[in-house]
Biopython code that builds the backbone (N, CA, C, O; Angstrom):
import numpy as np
from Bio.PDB.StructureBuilder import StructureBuilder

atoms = [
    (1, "UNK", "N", (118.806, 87.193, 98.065)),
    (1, "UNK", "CA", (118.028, 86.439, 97.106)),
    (1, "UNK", "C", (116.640, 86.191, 97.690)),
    (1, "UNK", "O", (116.317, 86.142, 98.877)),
    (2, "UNK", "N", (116.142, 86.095, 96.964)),
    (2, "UNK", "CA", (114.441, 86.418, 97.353)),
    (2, "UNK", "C", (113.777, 85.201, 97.016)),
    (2, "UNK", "O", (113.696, 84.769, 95.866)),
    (3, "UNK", "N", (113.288, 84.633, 98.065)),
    (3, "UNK", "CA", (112.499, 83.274, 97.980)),
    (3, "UNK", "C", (110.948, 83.311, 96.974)),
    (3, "UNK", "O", (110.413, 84.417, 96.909)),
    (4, "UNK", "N", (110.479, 82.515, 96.462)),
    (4, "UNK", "CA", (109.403, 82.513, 95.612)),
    (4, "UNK", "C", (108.577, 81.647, 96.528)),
    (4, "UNK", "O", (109.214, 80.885, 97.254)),
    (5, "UNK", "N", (107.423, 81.641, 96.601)),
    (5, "UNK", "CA", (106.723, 81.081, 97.384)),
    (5, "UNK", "C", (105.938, 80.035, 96.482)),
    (5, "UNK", "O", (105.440, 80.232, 95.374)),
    (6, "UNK", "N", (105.954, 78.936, 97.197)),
    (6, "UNK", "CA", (105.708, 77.557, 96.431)),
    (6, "UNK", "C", (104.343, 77.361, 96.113)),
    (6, "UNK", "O", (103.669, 77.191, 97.128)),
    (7, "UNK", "N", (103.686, 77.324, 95.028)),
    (7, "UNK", "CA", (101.859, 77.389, 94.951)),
    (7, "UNK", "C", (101.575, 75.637, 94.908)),
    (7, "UNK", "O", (102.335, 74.742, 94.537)),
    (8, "UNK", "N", (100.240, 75.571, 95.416)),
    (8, "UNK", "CA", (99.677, 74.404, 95.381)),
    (8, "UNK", "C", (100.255, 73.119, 94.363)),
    (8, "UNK", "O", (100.541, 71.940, 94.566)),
    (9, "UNK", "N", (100.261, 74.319, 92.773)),
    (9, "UNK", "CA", (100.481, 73.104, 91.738)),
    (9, "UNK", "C", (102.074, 72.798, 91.826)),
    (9, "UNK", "O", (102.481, 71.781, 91.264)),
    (10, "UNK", "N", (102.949, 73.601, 92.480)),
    (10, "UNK", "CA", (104.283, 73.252, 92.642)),
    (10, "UNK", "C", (104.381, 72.121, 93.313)),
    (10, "UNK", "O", (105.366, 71.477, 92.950)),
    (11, "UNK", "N", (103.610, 71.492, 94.348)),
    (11, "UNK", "CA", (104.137, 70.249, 95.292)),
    (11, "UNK", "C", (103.906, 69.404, 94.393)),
    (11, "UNK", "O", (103.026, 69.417, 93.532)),
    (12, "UNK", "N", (104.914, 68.468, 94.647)),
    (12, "UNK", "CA", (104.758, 66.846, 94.612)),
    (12, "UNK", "C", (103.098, 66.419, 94.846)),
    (12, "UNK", "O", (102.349, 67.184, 95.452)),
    (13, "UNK", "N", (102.637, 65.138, 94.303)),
    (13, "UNK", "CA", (101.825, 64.388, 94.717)),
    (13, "UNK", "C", (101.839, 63.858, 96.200)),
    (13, "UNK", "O", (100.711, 63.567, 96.597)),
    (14, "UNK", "N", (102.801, 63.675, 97.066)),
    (14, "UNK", "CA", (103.367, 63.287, 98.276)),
    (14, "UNK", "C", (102.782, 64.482, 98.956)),
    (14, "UNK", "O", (101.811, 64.538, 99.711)),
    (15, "UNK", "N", (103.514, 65.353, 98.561)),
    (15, "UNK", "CA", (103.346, 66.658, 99.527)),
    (15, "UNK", "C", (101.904, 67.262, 99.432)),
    (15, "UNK", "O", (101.525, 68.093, 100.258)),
    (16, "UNK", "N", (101.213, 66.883, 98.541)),
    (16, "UNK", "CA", (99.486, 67.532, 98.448)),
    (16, "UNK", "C", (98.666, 66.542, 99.677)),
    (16, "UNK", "O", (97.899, 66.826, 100.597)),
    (17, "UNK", "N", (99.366, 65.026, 99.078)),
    (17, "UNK", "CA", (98.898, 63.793, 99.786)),
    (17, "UNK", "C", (98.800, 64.750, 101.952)),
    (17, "UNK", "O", (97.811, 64.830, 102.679)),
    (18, "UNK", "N", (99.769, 65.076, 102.134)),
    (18, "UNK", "CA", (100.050, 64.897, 103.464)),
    (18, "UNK", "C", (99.149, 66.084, 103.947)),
    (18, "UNK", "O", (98.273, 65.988, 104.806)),
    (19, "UNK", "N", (99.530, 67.320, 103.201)),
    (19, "UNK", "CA", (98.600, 68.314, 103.590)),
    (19, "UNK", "C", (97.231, 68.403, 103.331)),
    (19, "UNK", "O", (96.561, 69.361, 103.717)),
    (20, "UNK", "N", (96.788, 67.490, 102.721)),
    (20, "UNK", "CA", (95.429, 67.420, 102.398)),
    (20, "UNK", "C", (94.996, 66.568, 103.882)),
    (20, "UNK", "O", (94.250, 66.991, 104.766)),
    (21, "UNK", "N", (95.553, 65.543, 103.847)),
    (21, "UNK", "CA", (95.643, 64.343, 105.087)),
    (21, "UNK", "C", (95.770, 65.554, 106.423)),
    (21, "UNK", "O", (94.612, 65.738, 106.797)),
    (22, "UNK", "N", (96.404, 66.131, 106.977)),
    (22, "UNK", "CA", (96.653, 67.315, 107.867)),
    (22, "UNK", "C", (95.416, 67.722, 108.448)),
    (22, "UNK", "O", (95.085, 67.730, 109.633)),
    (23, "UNK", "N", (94.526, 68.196, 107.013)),
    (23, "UNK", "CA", (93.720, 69.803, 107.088)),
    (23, "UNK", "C", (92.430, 68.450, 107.130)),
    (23, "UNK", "O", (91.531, 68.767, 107.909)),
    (24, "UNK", "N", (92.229, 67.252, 106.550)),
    (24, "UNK", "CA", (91.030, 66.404, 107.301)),
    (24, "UNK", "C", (91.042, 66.466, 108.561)),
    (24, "UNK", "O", (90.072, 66.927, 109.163)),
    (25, "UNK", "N", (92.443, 65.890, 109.376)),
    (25, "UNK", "CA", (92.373, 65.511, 110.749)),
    (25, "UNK", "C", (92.193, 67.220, 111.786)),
    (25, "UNK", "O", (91.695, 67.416, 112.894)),
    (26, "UNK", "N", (92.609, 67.828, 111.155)),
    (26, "UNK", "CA", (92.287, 69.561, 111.837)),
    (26, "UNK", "C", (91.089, 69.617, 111.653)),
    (26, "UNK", "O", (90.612, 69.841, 112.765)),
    (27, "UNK", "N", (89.972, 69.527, 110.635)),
    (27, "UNK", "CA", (88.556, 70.011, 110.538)),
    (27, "UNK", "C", (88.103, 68.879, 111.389)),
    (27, "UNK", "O", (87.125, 69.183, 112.072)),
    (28, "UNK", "N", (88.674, 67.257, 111.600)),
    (28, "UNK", "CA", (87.545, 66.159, 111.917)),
    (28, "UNK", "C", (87.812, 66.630, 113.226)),
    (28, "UNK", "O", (86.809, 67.128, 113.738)),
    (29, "UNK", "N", (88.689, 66.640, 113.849)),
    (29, "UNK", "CA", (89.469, 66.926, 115.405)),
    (29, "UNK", "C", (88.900, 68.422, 116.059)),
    (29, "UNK", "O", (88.736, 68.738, 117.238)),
    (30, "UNK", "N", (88.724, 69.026, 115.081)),
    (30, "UNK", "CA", (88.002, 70.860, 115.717)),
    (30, "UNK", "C", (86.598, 70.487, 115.629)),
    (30, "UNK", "O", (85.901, 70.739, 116.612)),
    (31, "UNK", "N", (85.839, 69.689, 114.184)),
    (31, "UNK", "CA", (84.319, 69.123, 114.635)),
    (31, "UNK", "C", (84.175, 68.638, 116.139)),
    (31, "UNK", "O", (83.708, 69.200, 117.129)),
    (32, "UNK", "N", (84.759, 67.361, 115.944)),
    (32, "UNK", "CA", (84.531, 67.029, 116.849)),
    (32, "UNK", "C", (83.969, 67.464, 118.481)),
    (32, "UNK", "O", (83.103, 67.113, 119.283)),
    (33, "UNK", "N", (85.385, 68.730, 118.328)),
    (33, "UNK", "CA", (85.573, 68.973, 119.751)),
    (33, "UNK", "C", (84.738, 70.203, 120.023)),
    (33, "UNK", "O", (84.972, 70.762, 121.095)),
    (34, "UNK", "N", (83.933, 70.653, 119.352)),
    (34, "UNK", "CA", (82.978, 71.658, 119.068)),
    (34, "UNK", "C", (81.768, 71.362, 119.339)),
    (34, "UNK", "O", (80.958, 72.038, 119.974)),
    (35, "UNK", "N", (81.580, 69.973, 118.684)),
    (35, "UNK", "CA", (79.839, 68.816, 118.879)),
    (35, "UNK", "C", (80.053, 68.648, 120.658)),
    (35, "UNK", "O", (79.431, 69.161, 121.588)),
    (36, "UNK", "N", (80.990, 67.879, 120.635)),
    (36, "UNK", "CA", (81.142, 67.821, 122.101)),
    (36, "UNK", "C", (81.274, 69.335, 123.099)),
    (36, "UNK", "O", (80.832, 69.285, 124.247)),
    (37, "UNK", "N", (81.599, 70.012, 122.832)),
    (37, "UNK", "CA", (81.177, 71.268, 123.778)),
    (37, "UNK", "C", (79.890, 71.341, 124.107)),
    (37, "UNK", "O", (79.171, 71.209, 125.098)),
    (38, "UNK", "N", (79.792, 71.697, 122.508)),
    (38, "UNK", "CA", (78.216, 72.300, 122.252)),
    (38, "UNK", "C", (76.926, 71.002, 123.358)),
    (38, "UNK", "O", (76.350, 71.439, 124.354)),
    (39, "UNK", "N", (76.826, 70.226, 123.110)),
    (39, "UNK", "CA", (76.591, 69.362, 123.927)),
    (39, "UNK", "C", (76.648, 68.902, 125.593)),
    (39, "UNK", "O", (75.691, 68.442, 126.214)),
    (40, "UNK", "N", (77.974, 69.141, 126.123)),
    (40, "UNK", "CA", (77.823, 69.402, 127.233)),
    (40, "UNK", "C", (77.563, 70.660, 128.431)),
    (40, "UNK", "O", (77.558, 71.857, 128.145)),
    (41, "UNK", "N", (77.396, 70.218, 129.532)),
    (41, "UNK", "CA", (76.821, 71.270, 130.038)),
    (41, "UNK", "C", (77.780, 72.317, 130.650)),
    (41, "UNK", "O", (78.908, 71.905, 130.918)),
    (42, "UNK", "N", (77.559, 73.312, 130.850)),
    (42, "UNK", "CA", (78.876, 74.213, 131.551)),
    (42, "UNK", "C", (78.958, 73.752, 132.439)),
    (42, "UNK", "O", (80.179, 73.907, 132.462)),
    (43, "UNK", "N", (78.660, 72.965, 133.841)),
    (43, "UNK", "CA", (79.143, 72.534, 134.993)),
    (43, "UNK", "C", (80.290, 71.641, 134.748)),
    (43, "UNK", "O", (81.162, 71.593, 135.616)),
    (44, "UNK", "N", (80.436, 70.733, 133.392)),
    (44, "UNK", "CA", (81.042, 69.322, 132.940)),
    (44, "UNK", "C", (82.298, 70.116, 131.937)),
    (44, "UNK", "O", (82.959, 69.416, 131.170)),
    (45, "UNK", "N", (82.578, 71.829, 132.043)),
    (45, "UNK", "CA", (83.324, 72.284, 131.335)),
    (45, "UNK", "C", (84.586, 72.794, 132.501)),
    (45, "UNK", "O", (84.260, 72.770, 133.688)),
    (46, "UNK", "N", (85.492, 73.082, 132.270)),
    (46, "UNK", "CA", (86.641, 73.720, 132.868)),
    (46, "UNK", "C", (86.627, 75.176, 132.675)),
    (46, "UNK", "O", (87.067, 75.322, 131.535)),
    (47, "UNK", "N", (86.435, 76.015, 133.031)),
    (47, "UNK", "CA", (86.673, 77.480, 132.271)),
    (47, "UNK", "C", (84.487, 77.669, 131.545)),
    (47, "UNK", "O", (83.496, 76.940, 131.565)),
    (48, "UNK", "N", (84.823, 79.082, 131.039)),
    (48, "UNK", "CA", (84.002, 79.356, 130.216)),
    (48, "UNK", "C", (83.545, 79.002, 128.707)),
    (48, "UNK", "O", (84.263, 79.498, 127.839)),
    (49, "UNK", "N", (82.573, 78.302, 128.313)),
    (49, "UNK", "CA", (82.467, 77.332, 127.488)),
    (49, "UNK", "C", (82.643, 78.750, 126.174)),
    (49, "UNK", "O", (82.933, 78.294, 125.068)),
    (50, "UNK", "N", (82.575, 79.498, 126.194)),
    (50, "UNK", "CA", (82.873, 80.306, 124.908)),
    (50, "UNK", "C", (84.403, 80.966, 124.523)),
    (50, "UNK", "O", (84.970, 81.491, 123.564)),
    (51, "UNK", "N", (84.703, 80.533, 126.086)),
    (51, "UNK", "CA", (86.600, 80.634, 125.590)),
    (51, "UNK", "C", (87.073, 79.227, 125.489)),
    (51, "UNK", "O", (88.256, 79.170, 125.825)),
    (52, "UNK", "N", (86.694, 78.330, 125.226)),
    (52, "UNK", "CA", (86.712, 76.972, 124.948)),
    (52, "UNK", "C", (86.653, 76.796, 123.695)),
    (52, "UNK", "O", (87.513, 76.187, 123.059)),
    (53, "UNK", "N", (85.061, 77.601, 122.939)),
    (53, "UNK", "CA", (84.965, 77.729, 121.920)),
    (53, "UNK", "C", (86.075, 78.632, 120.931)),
    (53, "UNK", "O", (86.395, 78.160, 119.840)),
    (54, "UNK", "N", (86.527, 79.708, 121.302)),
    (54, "UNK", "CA", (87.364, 79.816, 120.066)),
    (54, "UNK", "C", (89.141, 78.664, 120.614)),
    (54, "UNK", "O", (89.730, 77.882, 119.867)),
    (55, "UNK", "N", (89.427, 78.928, 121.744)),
    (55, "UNK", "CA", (90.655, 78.133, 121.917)),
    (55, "UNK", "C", (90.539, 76.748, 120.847)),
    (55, "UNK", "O", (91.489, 76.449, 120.125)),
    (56, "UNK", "N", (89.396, 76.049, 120.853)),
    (56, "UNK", "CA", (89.145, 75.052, 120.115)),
    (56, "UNK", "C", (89.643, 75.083, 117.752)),
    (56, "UNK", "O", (89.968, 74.229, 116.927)),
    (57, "UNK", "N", (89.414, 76.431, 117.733)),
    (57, "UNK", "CA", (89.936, 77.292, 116.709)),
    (57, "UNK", "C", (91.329, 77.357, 116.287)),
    (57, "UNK", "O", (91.728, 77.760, 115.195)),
    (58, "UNK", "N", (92.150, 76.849, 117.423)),
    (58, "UNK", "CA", (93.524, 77.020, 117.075)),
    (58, "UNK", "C", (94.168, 75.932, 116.517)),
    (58, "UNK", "O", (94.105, 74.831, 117.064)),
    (59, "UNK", "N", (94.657, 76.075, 115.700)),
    (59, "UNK", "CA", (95.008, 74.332, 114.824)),
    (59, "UNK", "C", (95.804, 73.282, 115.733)),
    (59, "UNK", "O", (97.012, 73.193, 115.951)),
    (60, "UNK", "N", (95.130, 72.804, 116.019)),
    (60, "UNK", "CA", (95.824, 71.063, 116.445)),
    (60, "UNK", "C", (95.659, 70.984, 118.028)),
    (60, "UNK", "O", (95.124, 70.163, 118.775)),
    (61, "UNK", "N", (96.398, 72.279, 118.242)),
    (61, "UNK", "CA", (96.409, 72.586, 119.955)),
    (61, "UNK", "C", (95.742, 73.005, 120.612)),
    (61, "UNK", "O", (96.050, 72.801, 121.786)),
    (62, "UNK", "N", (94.626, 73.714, 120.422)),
    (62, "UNK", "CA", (93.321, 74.100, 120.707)),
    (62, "UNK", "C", (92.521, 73.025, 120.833)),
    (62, "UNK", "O", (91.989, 72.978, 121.942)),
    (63, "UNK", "N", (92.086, 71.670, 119.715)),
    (63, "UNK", "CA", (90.742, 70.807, 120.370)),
    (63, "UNK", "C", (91.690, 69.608, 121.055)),
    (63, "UNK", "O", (91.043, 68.587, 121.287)),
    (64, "UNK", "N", (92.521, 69.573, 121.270)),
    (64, "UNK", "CA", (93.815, 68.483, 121.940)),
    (64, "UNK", "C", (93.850, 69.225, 123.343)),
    (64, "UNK", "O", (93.846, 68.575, 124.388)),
    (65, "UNK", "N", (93.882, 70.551, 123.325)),
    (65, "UNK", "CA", (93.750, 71.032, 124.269)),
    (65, "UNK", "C", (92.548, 70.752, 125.653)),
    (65, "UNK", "O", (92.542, 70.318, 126.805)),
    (66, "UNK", "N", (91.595, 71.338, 124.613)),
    (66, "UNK", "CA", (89.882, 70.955, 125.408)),
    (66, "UNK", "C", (89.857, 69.723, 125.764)),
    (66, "UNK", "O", (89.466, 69.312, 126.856)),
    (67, "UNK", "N", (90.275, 69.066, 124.855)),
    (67, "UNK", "CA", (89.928, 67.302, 125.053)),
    (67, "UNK", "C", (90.716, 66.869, 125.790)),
    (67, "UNK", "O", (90.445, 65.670, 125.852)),
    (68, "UNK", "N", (91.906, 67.153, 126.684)),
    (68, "UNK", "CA", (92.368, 66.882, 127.485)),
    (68, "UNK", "C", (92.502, 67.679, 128.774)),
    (68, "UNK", "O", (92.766, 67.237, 129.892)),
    (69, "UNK", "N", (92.250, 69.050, 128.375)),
    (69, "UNK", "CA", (91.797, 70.006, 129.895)),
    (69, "UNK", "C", (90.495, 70.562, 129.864)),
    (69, "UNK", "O", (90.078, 71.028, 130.925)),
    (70, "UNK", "N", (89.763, 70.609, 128.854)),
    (70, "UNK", "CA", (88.977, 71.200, 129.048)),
    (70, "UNK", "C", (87.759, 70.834, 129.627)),
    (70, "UNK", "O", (86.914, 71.630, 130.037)),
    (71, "UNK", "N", (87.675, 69.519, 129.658)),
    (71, "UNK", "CA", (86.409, 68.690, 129.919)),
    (71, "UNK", "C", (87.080, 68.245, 131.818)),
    (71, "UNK", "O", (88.243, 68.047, 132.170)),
    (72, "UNK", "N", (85.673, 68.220, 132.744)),
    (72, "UNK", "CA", (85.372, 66.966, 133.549)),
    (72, "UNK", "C", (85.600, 65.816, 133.798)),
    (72, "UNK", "O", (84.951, 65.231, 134.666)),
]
sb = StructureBuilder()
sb.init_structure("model")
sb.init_model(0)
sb.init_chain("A")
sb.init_seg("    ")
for serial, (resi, resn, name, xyz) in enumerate(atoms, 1):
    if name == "N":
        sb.init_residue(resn, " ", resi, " ")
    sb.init_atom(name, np.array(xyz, "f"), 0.0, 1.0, " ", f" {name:<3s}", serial, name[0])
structure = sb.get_structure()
């Protein structure tokens, strides 16, 4: 049996609620941690600040990442 894949207008109000809530804290949390790169200097970085830059790209675990190893 063959699954149908659930479109946007299929969720609940709940379920739009959370993933909408999700994909703020992923864009505010990857801003963030991007301003702050961009900003500091490569001596105050761990690694190469342009593999920082995309690692920072990876949802959730990427700027959680930097922000806890990647920085000085």
């Amino acid at each position: 049996m063959k699954r149908r894949k659930r479109r946007w207008t299929d969720l609940s109000p709940a379920e739009r609620v959370v993933i909408g809530s999700g994909a703020v804290v992923q864009f505010a949390l990857a801003g963030y941690a991007w301003a702050d790169l961009a900003r500091r200097p490569a001596a105050s970085v761990r690694g190469p600040k342009r593999v920082w830059g995309f690692v920072i790209a990876i949802n959730f675990i990427g700027p959680a990442a930097y922000l806890c190893f990647g920085r000085r």
